[in-house]
Backbone atoms as SQL, in Angstrom:
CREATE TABLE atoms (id INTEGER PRIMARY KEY, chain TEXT, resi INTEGER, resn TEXT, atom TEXT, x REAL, y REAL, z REAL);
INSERT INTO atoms VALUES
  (1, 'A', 1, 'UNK', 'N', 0.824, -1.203, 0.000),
  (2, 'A', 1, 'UNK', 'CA', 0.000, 0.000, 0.000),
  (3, 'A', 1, 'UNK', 'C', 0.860, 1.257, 0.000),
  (4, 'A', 2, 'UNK', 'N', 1.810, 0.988, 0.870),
  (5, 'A', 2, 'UNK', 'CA', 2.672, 2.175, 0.873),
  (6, 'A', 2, 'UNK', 'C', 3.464, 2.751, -0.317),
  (7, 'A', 3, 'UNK', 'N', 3.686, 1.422, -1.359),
  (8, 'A', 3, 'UNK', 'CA', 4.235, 2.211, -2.522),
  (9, 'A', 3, 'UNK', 'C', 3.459, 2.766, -3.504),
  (10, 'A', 4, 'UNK', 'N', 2.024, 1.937, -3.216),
  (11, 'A', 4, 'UNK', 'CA', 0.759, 2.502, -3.963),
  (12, 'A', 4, 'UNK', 'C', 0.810, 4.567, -3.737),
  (13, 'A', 5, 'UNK', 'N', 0.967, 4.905, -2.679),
  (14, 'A', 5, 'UNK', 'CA', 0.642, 5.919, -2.304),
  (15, 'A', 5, 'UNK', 'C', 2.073, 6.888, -2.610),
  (16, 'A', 6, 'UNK', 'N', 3.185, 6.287, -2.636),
  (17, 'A', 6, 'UNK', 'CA', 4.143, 6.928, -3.380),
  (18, 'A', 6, 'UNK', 'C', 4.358, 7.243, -4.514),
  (19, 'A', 7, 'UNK', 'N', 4.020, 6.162, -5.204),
  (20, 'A', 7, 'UNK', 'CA', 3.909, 6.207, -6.766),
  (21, 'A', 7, 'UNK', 'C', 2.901, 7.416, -7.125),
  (22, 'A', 8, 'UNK', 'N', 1.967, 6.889, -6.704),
  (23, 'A', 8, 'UNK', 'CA', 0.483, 7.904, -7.009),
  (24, 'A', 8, 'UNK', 'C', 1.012, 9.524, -6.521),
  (25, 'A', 9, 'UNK', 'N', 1.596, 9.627, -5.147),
  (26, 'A', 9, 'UNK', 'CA', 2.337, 11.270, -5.547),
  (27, 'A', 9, 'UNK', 'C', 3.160, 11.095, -6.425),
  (28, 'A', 10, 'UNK', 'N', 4.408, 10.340, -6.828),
  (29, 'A', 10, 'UNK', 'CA', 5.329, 10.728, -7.783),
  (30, 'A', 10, 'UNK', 'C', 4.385, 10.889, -9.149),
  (31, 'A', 11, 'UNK', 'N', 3.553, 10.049, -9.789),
  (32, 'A', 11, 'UNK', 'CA', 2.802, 10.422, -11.091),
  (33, 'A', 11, 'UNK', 'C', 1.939, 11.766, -10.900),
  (34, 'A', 12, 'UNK', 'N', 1.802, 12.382, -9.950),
  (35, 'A', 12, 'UNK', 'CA', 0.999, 13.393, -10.208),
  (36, 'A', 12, 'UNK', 'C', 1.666, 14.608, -9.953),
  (37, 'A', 13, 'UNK', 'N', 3.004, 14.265, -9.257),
  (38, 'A', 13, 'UNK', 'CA', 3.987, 15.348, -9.274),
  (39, 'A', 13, 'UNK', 'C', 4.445, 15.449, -10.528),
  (40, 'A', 14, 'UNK', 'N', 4.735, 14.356, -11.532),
  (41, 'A', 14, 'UNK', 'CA', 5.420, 13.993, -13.043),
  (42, 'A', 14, 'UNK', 'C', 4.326, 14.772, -13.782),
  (43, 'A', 15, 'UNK', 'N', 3.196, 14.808, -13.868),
  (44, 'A', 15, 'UNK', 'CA', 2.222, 14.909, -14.673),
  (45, 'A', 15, 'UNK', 'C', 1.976, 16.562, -14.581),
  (46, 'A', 16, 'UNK', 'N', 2.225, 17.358, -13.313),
  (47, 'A', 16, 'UNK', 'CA', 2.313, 18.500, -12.732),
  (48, 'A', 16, 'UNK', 'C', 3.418, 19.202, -13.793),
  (49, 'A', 17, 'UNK', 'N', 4.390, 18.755, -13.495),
  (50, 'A', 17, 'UNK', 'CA', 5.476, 18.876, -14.253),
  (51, 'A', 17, 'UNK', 'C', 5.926, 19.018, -15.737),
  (52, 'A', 18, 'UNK', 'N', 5.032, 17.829, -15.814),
  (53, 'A', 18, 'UNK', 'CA', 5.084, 17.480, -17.300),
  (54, 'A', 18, 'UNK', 'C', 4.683, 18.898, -18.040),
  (55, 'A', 19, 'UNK', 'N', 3.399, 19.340, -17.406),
  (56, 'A', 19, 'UNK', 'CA', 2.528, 20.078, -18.036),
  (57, 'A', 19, 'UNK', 'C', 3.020, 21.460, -18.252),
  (58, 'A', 20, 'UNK', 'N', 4.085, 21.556, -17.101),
  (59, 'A', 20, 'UNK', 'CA', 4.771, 22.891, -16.861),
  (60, 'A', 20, 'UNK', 'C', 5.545, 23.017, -17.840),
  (61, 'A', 21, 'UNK', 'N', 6.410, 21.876, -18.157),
  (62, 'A', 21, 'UNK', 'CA', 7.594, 22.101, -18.809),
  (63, 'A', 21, 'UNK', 'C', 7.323, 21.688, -20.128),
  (64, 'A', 22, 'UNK', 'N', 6.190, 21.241, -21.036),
  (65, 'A', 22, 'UNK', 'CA', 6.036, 21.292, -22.085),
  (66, 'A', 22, 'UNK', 'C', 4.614, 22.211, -22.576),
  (67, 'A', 23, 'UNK', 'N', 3.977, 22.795, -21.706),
  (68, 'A', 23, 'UNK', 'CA', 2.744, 23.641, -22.297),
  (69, 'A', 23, 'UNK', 'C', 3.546, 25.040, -22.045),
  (70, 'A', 24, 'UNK', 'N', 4.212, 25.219, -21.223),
  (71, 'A', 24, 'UNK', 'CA', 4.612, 26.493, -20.511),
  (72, 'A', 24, 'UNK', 'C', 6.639, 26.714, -20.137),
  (73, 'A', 25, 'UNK', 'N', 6.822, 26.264, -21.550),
  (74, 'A', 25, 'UNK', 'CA', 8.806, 26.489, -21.149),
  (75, 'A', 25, 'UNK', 'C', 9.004, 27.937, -20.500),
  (76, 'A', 26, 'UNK', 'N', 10.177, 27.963, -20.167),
  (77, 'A', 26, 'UNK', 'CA', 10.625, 29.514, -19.898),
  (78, 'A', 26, 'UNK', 'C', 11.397, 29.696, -20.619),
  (79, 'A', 27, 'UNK', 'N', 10.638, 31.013, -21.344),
  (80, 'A', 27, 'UNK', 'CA', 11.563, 31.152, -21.993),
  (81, 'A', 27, 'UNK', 'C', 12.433, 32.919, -22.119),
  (82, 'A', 28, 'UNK', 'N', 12.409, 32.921, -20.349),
  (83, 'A', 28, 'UNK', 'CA', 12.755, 34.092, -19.766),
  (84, 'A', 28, 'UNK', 'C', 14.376, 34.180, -20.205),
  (85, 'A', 29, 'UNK', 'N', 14.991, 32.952, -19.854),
  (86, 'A', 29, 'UNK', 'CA', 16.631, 33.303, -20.471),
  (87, 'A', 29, 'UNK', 'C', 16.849, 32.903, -21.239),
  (88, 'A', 30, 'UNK', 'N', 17.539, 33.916, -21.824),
  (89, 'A', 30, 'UNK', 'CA', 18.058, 34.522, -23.415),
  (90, 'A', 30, 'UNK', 'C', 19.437, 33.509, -23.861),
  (91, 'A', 31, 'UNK', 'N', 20.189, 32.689, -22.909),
  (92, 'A', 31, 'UNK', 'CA', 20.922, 32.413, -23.715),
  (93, 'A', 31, 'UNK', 'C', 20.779, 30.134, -23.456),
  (94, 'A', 32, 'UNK', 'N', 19.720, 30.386, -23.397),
  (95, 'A', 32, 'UNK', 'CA', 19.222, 29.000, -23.588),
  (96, 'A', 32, 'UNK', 'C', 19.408, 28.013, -24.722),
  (97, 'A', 33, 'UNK', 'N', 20.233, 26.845, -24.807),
  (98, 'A', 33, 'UNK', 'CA', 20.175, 26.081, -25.713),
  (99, 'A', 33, 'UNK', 'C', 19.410, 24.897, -26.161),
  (100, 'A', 34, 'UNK', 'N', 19.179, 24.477, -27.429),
  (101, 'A', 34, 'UNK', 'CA', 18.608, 23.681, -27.650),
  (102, 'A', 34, 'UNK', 'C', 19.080, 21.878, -26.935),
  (103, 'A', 35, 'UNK', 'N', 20.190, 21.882, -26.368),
  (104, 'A', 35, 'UNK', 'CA', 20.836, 20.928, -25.603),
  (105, 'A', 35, 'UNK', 'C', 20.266, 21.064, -23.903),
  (106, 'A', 36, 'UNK', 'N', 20.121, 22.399, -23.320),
  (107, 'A', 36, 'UNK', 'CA', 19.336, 22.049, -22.302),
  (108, 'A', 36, 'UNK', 'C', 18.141, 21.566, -22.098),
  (109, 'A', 37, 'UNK', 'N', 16.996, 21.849, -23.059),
  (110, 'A', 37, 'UNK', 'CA', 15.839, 21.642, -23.473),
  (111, 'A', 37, 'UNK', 'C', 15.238, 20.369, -23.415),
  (112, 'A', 38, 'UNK', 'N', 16.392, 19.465, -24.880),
  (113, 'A', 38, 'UNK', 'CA', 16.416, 18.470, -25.362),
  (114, 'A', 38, 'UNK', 'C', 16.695, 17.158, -23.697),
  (115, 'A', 39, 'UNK', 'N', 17.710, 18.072, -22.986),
  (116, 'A', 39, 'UNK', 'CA', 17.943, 17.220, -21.524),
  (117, 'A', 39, 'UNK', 'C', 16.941, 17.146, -20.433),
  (118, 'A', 40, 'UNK', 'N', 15.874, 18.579, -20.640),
  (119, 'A', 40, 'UNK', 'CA', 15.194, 18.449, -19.635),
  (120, 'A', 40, 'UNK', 'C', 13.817, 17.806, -20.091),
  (121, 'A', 41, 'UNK', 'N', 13.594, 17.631, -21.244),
  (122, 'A', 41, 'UNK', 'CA', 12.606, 17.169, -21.730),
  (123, 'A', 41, 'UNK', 'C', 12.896, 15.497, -21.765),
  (124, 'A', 42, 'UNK', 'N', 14.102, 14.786, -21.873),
  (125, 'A', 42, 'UNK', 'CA', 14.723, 13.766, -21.609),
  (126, 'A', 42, 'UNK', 'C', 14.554, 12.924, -20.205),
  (127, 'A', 43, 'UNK', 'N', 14.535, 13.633, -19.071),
  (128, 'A', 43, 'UNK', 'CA', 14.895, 13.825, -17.997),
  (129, 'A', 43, 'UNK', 'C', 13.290, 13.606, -17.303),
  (130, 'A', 44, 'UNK', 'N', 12.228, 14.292, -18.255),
  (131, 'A', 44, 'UNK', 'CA', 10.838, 14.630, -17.357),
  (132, 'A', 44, 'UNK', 'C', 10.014, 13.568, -17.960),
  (133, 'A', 45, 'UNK', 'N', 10.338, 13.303, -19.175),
  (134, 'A', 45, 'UNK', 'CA', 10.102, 11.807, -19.596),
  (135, 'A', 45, 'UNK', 'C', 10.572, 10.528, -19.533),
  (136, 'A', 46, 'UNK', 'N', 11.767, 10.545, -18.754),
  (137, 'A', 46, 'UNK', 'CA', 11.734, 9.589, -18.308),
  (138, 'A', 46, 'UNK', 'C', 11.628, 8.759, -16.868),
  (139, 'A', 47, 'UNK', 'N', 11.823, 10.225, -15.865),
  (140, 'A', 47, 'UNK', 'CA', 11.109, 9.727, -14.826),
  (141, 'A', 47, 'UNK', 'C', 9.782, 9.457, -14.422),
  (142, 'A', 48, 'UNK', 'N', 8.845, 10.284, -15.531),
  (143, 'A', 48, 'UNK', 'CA', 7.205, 9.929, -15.869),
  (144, 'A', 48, 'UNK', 'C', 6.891, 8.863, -16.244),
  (145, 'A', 49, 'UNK', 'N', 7.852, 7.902, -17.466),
  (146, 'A', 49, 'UNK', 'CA', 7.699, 6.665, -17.357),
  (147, 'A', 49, 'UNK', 'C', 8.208, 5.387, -16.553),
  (148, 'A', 50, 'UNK', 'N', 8.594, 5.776, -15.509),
  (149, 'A', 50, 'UNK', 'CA', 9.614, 5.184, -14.766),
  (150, 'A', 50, 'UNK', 'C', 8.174, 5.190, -13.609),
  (151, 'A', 51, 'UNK', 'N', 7.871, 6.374, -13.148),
  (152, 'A', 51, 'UNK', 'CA', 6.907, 6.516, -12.164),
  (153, 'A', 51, 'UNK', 'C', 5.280, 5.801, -12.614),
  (154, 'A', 52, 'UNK', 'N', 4.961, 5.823, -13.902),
  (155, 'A', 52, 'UNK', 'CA', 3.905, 4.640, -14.787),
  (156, 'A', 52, 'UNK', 'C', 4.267, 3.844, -14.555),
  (157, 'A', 53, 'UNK', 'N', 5.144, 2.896, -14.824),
  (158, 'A', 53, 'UNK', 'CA', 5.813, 1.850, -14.354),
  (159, 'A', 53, 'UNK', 'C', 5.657, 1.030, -12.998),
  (160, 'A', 54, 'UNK', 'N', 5.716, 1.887, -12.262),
  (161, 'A', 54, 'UNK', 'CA', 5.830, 1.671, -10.911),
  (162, 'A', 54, 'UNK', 'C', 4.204, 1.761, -10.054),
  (163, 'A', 55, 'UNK', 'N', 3.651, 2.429, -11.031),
  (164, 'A', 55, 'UNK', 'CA', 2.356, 2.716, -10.845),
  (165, 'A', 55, 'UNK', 'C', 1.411, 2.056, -10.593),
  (166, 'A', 56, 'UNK', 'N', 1.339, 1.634, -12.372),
  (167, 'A', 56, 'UNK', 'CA', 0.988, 0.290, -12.634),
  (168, 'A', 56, 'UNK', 'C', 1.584, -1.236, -12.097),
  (169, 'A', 57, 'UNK', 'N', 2.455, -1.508, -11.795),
  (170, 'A', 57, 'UNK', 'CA', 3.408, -2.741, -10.980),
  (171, 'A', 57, 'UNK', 'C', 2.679, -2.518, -9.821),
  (172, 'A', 58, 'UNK', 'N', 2.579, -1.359, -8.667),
  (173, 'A', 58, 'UNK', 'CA', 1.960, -1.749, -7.776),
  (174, 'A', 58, 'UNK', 'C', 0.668, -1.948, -7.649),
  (175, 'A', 59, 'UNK', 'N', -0.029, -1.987, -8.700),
  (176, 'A', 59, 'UNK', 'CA', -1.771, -2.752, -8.606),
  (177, 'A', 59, 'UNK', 'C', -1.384, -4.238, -8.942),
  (178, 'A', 60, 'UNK', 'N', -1.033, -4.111, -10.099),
  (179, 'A', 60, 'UNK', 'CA', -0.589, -5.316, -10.699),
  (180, 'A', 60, 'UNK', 'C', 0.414, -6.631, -9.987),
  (181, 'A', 61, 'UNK', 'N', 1.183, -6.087, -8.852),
  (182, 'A', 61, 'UNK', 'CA', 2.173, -6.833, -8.320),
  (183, 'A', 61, 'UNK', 'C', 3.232, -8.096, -9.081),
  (184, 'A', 62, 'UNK', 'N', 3.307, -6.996, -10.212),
  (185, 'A', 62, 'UNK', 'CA', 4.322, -7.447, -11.341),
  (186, 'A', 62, 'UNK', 'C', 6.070, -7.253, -11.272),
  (187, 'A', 63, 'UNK', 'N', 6.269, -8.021, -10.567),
  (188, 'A', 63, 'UNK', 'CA', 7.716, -7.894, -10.626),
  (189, 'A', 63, 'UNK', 'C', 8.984, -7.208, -11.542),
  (190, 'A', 64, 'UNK', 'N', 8.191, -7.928, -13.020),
  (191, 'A', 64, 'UNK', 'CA', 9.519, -7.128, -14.076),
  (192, 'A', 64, 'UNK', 'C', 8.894, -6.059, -14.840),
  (193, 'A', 65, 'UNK', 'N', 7.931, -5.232, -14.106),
  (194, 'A', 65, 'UNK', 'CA', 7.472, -3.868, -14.322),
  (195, 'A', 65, 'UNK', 'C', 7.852, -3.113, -13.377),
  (196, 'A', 66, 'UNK', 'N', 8.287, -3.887, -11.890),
  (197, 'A', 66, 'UNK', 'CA', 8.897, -2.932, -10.945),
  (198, 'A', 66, 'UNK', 'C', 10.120, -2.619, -11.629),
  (199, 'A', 67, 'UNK', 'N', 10.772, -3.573, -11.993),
  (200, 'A', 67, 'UNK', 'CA', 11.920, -3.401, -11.981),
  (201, 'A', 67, 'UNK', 'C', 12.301, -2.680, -13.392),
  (202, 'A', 68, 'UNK', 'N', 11.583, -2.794, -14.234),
  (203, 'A', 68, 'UNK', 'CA', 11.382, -1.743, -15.490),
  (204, 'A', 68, 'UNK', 'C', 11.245, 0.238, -14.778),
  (205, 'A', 69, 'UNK', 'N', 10.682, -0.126, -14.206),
  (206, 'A', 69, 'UNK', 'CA', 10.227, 1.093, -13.394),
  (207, 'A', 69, 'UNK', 'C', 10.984, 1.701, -12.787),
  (208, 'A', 70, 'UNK', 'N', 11.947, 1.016, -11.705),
  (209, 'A', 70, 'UNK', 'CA', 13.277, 1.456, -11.017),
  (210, 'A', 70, 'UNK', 'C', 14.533, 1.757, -11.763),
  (211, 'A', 71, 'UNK', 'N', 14.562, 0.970, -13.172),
  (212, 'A', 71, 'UNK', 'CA', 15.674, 1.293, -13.649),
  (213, 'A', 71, 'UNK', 'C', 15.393, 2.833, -14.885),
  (214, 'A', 72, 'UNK', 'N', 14.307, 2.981, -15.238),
  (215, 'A', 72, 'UNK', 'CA', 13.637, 4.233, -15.355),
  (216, 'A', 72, 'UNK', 'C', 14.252, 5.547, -14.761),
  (217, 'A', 73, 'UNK', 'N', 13.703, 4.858, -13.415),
  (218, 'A', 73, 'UNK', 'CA', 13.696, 6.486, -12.647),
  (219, 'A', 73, 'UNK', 'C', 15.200, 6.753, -11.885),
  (220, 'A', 74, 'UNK', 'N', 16.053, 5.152, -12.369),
  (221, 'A', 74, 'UNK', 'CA', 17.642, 5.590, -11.684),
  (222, 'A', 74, 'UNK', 'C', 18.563, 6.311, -13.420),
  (223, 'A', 75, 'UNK', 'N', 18.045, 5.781, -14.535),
  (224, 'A', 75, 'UNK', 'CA', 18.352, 6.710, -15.587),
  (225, 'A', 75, 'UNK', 'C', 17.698, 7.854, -15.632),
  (226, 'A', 76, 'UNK', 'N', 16.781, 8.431, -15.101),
  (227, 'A', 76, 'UNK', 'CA', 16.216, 10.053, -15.409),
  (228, 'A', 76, 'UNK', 'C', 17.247, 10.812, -14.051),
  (229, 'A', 77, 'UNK', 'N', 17.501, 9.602, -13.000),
  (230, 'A', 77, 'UNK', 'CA', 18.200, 11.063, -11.650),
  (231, 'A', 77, 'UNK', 'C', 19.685, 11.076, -12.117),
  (232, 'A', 78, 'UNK', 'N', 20.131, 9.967, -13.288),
  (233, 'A', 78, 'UNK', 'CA', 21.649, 10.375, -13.449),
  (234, 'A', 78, 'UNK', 'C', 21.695, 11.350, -14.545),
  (235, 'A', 79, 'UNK', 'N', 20.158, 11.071, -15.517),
  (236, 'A', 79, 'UNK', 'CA', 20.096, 12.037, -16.551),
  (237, 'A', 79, 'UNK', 'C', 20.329, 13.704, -16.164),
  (238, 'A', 80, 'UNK', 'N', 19.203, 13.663, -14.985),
  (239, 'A', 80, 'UNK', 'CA', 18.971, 14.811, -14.325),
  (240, 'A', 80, 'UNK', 'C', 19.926, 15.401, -13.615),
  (241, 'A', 81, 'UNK', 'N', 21.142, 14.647, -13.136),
  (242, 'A', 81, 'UNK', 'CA', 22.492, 15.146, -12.423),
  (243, 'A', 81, 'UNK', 'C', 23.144, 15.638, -13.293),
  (244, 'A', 82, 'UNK', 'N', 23.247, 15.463, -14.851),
  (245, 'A', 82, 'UNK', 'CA', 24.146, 16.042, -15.888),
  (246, 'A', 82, 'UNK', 'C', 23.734, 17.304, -15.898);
């Protein structure tokens, strides 16, 4: 239950997010590249599918969707450390 209720904030924090950073970029600074963009858009999609993943695995109690799921969201936080 408890990861039920984690997951379910992480997808709606992702989905929060999502919405921010692709309906609404900033595009307040001027010397922004198409390489940061391309990373953060990289980065918000793949911990969104990482957090689906995990989402779905915990109704399901599917093992190699957890683990689809974890290795997801440990490539979006090393993505996200670059």
């Amino acid at each position: 239950m408890g990861s039920v209720i984690i997951n379910t904030i992480g997808f709606v924090l992702m989905v929060v997010a999502g919405i921010v950073n692709f309906y609404a970029p900033n595009h307040t600074i001027e010397d922004s590249t198409i390489c940061q963009y391309v990373t953060m858009y990289l980065t918000s999609s793949t911990i969104f599918f990482g957090h689906i993943c995990n989402f779905f695995a915990a109704f399901w109690e599917h093992i190699d969707l957890t683990l689809c799921g974890t290795n997801l969201l440990a490539a979006g936080f090393i993505i996200w450390i670059i």
